[in-house]
VEXSE-338201 format. One record per atom (N, C-alpha, C): atom name; x, y, z; residue number from 0; chain. Coordinates in steps of 0.001 Angstrom, whole numbers, plus 500000, padded with zeros to 6 digits. Each point is the difference from the previous one (the first is absolute). Layout:
<node atom="CA" xx="X" yy="Y" zz="Z" n="NUM" chain="A"/>
...
END
This chain:
<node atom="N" xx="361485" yy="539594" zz="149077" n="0" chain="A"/>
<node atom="CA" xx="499361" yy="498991" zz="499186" n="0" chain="A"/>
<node atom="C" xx="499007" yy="499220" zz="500869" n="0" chain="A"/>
<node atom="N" xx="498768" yy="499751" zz="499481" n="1" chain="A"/>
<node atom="CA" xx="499163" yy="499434" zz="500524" n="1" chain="A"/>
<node atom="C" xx="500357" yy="498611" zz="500132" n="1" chain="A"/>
<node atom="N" xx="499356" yy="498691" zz="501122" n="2" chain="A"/>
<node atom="CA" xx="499423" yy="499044" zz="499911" n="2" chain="A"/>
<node atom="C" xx="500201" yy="498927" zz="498761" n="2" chain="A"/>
<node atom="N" xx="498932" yy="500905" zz="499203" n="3" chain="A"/>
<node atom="CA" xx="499290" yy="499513" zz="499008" n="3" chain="A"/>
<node atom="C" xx="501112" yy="499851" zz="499114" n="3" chain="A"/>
<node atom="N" xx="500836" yy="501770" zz="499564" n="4" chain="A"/>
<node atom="CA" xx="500557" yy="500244" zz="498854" n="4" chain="A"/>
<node atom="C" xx="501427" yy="498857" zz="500259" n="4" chain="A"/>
<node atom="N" xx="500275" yy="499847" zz="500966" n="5" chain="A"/>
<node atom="CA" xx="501467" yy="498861" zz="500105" n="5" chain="A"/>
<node atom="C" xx="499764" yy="498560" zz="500002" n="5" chain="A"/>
<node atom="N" xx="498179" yy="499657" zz="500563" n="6" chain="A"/>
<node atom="CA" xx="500033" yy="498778" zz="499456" n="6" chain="A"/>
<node atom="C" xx="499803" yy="499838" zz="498316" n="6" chain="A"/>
<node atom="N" xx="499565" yy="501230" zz="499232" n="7" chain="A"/>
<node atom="CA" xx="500033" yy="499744" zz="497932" n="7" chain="A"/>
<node atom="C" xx="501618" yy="500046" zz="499929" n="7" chain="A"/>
<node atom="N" xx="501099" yy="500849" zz="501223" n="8" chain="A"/>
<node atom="CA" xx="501002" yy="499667" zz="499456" n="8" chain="A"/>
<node atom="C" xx="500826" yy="498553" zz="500044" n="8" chain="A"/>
<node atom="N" xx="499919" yy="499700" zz="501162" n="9" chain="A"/>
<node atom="CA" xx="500111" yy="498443" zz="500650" n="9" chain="A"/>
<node atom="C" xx="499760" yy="499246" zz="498231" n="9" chain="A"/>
<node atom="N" xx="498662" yy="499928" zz="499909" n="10" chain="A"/>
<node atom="CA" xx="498814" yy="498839" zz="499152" n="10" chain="A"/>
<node atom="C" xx="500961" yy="500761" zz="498335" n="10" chain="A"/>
<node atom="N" xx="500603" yy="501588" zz="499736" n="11" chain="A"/>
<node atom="CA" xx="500746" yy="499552" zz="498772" n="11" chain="A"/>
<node atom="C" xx="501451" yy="499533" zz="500293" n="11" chain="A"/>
<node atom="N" xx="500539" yy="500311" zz="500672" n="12" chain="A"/>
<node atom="CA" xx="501289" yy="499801" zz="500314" n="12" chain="A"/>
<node atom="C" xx="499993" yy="498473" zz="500325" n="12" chain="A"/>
<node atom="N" xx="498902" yy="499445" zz="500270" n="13" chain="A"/>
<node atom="CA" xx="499970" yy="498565" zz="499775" n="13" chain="A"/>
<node atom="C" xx="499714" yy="499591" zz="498644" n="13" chain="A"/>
<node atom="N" xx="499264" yy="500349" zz="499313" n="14" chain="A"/>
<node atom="CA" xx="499972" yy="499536" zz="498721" n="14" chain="A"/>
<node atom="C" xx="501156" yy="500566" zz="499099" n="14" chain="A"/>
<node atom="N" xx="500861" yy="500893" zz="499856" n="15" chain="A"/>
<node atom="CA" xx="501311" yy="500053" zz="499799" n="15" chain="A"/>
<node atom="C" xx="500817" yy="498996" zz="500003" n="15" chain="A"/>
<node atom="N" xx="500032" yy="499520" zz="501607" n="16" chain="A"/>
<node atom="CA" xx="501052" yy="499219" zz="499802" n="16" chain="A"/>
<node atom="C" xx="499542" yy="498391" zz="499484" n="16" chain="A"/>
<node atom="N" xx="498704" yy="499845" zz="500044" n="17" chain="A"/>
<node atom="CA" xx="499482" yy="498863" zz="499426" n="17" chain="A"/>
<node atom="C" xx="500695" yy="499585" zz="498427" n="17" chain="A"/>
<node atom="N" xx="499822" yy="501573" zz="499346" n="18" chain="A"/>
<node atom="CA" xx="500015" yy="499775" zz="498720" n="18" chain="A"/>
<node atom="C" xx="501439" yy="500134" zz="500036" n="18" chain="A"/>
<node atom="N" xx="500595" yy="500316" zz="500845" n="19" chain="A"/>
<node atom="CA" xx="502144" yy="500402" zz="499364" n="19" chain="A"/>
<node atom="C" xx="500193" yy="498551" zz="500712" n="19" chain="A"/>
<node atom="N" xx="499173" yy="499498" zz="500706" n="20" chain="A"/>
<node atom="CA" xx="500377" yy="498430" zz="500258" n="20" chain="A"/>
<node atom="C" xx="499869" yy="499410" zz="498718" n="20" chain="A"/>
<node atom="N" xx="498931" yy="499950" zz="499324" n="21" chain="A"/>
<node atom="CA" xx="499824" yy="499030" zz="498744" n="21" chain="A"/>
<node atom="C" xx="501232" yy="500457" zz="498955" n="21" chain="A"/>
<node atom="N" xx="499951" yy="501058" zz="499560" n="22" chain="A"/>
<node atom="CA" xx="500961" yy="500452" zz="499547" n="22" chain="A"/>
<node atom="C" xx="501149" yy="499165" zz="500069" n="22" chain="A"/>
<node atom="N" xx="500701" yy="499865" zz="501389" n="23" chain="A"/>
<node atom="CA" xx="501224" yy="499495" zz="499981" n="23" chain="A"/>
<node atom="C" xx="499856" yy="498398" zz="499989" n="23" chain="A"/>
<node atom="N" xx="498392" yy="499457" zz="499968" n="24" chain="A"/>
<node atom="CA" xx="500312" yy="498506" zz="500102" n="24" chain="A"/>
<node atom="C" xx="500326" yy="500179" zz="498314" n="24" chain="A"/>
<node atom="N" xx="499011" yy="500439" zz="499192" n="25" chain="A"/>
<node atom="CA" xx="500370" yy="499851" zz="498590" n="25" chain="A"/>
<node atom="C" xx="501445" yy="500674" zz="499666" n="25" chain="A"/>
<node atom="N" xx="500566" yy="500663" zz="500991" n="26" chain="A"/>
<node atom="CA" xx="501602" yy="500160" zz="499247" n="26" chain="A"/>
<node atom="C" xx="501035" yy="498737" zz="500512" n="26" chain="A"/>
<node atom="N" xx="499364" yy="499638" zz="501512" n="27" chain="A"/>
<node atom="CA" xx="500802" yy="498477" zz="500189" n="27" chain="A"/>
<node atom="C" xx="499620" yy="499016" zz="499173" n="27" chain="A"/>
<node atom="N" xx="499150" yy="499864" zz="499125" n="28" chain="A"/>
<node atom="CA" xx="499570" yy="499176" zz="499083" n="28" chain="A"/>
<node atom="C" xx="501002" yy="500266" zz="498911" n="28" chain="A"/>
<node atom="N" xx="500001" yy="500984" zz="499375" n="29" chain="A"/>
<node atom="CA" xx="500905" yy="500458" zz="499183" n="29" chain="A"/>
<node atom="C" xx="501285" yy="499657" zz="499789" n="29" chain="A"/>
<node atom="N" xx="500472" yy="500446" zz="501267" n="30" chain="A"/>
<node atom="CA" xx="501599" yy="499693" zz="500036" n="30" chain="A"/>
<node atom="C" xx="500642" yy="498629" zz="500378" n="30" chain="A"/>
<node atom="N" xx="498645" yy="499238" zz="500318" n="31" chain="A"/>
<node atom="CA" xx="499990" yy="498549" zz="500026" n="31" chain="A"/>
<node atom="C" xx="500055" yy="499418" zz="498974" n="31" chain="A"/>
<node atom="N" xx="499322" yy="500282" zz="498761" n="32" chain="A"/>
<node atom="CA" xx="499893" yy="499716" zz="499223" n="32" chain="A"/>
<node atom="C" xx="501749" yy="500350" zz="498748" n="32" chain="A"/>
<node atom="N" xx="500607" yy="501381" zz="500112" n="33" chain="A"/>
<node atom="CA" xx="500800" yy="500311" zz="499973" n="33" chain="A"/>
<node atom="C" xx="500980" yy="499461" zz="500329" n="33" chain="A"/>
<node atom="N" xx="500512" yy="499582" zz="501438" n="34" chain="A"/>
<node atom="CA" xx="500637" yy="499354" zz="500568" n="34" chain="A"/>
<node atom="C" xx="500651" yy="498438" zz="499090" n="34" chain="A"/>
<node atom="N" xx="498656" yy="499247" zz="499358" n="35" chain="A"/>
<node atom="CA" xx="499899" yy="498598" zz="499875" n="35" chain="A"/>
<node atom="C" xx="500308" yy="500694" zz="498974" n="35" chain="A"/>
<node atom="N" xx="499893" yy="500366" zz="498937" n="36" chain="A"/>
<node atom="CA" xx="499944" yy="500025" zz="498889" n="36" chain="A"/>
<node atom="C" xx="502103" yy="501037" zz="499816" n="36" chain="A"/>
<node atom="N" xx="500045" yy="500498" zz="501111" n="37" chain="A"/>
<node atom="CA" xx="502194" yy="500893" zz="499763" n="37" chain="A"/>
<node atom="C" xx="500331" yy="498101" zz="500428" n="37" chain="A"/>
<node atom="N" xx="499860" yy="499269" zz="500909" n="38" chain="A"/>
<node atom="CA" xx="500738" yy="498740" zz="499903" n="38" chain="A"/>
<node atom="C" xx="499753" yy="499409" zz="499370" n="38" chain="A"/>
<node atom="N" xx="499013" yy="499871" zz="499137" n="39" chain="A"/>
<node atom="CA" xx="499768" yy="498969" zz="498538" n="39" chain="A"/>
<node atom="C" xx="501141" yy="500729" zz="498750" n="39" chain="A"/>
<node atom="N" xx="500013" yy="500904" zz="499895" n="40" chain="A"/>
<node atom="CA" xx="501078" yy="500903" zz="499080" n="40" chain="A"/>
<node atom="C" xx="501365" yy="500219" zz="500225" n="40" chain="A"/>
<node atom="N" xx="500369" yy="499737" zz="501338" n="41" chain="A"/>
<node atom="CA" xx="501229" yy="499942" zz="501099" n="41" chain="A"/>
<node atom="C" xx="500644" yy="498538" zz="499244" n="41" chain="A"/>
<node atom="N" xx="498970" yy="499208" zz="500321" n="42" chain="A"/>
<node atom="CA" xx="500402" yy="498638" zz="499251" n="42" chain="A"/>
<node atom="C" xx="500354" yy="499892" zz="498288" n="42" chain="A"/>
<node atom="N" xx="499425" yy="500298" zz="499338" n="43" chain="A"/>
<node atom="CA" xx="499752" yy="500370" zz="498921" n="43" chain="A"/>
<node atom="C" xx="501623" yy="500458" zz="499679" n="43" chain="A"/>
<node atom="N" xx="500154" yy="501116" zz="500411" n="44" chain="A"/>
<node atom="CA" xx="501290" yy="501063" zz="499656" n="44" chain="A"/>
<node atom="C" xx="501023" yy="499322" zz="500605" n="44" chain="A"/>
<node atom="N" xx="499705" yy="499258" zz="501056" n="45" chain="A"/>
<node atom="CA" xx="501391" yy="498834" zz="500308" n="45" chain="A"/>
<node atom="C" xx="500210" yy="498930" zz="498683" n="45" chain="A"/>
<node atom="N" xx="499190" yy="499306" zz="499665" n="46" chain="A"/>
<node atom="CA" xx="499980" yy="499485" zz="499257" n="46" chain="A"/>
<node atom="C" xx="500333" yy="500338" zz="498327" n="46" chain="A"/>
<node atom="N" xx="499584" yy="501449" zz="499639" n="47" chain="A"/>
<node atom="CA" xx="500411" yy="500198" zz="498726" n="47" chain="A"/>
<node atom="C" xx="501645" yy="500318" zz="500453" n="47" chain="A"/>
<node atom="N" xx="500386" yy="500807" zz="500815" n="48" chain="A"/>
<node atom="CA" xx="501367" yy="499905" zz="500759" n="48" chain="A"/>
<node atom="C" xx="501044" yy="499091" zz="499653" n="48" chain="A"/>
<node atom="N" xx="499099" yy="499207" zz="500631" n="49" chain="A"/>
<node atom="CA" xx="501124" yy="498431" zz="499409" n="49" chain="A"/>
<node atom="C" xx="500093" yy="499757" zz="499287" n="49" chain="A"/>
<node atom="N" xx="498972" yy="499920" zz="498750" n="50" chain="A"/>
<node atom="CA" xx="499801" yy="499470" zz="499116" n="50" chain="A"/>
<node atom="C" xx="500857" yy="501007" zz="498627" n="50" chain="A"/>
<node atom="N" xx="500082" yy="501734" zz="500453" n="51" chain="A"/>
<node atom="CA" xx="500668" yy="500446" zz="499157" n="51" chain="A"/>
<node atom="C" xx="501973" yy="500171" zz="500575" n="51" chain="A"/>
<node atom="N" xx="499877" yy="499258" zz="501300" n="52" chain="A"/>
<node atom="CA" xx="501686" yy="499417" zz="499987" n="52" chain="A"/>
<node atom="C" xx="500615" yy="499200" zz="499637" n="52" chain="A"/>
<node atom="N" xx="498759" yy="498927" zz="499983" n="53" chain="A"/>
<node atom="CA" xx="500592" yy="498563" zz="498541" n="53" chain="A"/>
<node atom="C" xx="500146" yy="500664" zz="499077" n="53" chain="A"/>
<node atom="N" xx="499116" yy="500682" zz="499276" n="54" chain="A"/>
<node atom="CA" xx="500430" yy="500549" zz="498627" n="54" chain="A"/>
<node atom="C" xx="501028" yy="500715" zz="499959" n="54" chain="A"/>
<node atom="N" xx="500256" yy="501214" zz="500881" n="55" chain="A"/>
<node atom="CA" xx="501344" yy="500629" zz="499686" n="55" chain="A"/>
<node atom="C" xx="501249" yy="499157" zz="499941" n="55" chain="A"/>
<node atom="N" xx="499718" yy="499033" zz="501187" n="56" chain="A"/>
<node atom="CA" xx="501492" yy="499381" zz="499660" n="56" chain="A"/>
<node atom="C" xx="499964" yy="499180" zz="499040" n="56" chain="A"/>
<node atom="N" xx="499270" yy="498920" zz="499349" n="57" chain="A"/>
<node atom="CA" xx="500002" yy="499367" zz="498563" n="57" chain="A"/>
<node atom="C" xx="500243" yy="501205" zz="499017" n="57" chain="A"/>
<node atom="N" xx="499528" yy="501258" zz="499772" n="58" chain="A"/>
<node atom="CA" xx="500497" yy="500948" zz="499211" n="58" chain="A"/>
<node atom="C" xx="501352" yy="500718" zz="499975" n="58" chain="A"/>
<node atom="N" xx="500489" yy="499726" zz="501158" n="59" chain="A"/>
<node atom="CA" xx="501425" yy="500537" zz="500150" n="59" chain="A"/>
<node atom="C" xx="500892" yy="498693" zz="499612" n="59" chain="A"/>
<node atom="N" xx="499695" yy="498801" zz="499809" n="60" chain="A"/>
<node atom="CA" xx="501112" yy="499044" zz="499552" n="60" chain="A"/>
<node atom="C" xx="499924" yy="499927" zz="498799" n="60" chain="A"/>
<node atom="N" xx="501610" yy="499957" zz="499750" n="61" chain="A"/>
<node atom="CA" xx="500485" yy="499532" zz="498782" n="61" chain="A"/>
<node atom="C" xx="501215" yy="499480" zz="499705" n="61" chain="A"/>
<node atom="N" xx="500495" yy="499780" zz="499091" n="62" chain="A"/>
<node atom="CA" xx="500588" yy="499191" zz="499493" n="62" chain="A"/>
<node atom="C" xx="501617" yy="500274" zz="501252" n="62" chain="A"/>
<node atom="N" xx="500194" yy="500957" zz="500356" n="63" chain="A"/>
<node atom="CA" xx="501368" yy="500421" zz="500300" n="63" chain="A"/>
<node atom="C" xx="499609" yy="499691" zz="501948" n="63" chain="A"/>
<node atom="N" xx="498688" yy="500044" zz="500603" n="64" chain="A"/>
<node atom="CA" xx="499872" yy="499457" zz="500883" n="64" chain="A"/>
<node atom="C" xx="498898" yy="499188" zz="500408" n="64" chain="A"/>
<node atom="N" xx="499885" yy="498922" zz="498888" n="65" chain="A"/>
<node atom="CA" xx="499652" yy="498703" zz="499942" n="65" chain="A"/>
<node atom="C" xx="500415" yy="498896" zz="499164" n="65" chain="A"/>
<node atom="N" xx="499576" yy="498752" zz="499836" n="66" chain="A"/>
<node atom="CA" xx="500460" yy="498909" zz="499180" n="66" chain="A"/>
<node atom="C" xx="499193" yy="500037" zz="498774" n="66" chain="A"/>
<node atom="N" xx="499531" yy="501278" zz="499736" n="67" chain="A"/>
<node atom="CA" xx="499054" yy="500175" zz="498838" n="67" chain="A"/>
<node atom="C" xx="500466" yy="499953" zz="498728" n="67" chain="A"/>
<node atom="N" xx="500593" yy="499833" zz="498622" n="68" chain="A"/>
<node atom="CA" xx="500486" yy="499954" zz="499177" n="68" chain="A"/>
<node atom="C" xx="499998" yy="501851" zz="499773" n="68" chain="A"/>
<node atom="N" xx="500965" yy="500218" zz="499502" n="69" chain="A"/>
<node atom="CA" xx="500075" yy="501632" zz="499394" n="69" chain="A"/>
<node atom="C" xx="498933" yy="500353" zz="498897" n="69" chain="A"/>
<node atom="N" xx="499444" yy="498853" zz="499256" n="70" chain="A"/>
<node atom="CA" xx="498898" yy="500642" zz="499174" n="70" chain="A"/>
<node atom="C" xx="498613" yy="500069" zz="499905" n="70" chain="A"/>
<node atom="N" xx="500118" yy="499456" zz="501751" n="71" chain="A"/>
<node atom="CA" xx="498664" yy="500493" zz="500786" n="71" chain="A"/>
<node atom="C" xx="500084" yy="500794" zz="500056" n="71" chain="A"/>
<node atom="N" xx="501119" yy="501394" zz="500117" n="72" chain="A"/>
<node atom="CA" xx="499561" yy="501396" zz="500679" n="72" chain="A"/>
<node atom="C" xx="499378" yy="500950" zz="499176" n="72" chain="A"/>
END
């Protein structure tokens, strides 16, 4: 290989990795974005969580194990 022909390879093999660089800034962008958005839903699903364990247990009482009158059930 000539000189010449390894510095066009040098000059693409540099622009290769130029572009698989950008590439991965826009996939660290991505999964940044990703990231913020699984702990906003993390929260979320804790919260409906709880919120559907109050309900089960108000739905499981009645009259035989609470002070509820029997013709609540």
């Amino acid at each position: 290989m000539t000189c010449d022909e390894l510095l066009e390879l040098v000059g693409e093999q540099g622009a290769r990795i130029t572009a698989l660089g950008e590439q991965i800034a826009v996939r660290d962008r991505q999964i940044t974005v990703m990231a913020t958005q699984m702990a906003g839903l993390a929260e979320v699903n804790e919260t409906l969580g709880e919120r559907l364990a109050k309900l089960e247990h108000v739905l499981s009482r009645n009259s035989k194990n609470s002070s509820s009158a029997p013709s609540k059930d």
